[in-house]
N, C-alpha and C positions, 0 to 999 in steps of 0.2 A: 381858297377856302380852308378854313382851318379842320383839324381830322375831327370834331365833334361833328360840326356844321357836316363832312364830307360822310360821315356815318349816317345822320341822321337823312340827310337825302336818299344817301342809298338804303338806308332802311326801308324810305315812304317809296323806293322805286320798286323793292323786291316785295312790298307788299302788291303794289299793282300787278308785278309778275304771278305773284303764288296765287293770288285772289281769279285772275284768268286761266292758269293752270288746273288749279283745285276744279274750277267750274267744266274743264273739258269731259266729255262722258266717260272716258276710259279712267279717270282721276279719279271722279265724280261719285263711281259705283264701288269704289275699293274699299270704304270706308274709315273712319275718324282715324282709327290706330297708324294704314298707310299713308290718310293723307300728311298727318303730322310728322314723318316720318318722310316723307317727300318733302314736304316745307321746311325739315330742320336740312336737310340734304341741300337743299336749292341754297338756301337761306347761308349758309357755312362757306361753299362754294363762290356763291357772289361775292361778300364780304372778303373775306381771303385774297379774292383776286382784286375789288376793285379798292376795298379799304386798307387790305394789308400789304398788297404788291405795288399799289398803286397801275394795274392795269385794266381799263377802261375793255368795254365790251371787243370792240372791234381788232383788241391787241391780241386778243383770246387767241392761244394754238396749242398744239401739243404740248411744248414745254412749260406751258402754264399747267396746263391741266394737270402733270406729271408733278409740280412742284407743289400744286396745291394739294393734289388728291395722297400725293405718298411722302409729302413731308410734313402736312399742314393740315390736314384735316383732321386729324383725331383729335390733335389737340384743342382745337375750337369746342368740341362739342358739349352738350353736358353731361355730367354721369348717368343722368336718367335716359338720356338720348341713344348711349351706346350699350344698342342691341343687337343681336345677329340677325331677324329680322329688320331689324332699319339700315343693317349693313347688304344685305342681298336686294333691298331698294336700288343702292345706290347707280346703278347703271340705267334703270327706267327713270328715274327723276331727273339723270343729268341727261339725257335723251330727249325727256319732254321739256328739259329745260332749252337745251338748244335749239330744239323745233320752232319752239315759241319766238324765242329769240329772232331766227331766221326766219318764220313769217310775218315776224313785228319789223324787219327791214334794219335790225339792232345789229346782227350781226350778217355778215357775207359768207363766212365758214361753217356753215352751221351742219354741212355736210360730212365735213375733213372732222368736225370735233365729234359726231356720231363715231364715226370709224376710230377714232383711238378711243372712245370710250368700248367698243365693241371689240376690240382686241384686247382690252385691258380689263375686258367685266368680270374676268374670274379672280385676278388679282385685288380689285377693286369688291367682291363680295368679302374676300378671306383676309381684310385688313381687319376685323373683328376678330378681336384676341386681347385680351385681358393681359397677358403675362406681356406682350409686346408694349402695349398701352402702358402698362407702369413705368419698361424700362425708360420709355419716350420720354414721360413726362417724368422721370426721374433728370433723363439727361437735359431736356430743355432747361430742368429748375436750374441743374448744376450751369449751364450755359450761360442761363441771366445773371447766375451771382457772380460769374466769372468776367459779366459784360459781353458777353459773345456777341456779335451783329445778326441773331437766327436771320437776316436779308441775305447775307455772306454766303453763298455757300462755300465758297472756301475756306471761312475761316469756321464752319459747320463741320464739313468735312475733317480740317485736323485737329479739330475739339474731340471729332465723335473717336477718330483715330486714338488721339490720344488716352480718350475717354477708357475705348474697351484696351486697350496697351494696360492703364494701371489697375483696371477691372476686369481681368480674361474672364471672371468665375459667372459675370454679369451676362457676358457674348455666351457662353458655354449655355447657362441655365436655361435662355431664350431658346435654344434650339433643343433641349432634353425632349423625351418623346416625354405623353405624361406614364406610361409605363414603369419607366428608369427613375421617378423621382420614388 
């Protein structure tokens, strides 16, 4: 299947997903603002893993999750998308996402992926940050003009190396308190 065809399937699939999500009562009652906000969460996540990594539900583990959630996600979203409450979402949606998942009989781990979501929910709320987000998509642009494989992590890795080697001022400014600027 060619990645339009394999997009658009998985599109009509994460609609069945969000459409049975949204409808649960704890979803249900939180209204429009978090369900949209749950759905762009779901919706980034699936995609990512099963259009961009090429891995299908049941391949789902830690190391996905880790690659999609803190290499890959920001960049999916859209600017109207990234807020800091749609960022403290982010652990109940991928929670009811799994759930579902593991009661739909989709996936087997649906346990294991709760628990590194739940060790990981604080890092995963305080990925909202602006001044990071630029740097990302500063360096991703430079990556693609550069041809980088962003699949690669190695060759990610000594892009981003190299990256802040000829940019120290770039590493530095990300970590400034906002105080000191």
């Amino acid at each position: 299947m060619d990645k339009e065809k394999q997009t658009q399937a998985v599109g009509e699939m994460i609609d069945g997903w969000l459409d049975a999500i949204d409808a649960e009562p704890d979803v249900a009652k939180l209204g429009d603002e978090k369900i949209r906000a749950i759905d762009a969460i779901i919706d980034s996540f699936v995609e990512i893993a099963i259009v961009g990594l090429d891995k299908e539900p049941s391949q789902w583990n830690a190391d996905l999750l880790q690659e999609v959630m803190f290499a890959r996600f920001m960049l999916l979203l859209e600017e109207n998308e990234k807020t800091e409450a749609m960022y403290r979402t982010i652990p109940f949606a991928l929670k009811k996402l799994f759930k579902y998942l593991q009661k739909q009989g989709v996936i087997k781990n649906g346990q294991h992926l709760i628990d590194w979501v739940n060790v990981n929910a604080t890092q995963l709320q305080s990925l909202y940050n602006p001044q990071f987000d630029k740097f990302y998509r500063g360096l991703f642009a430079d990556m693609r003009r550069s041809g980088i494989d962003t699949s690669d992590k190695n060759a990610v890795d000594k892009f981003t190396k190299n990256y802040l080697n000829l940019h120290p001022e770039l590493g530095i400014e990300l970590y400034k308190k906002d105080d000191q600027k």
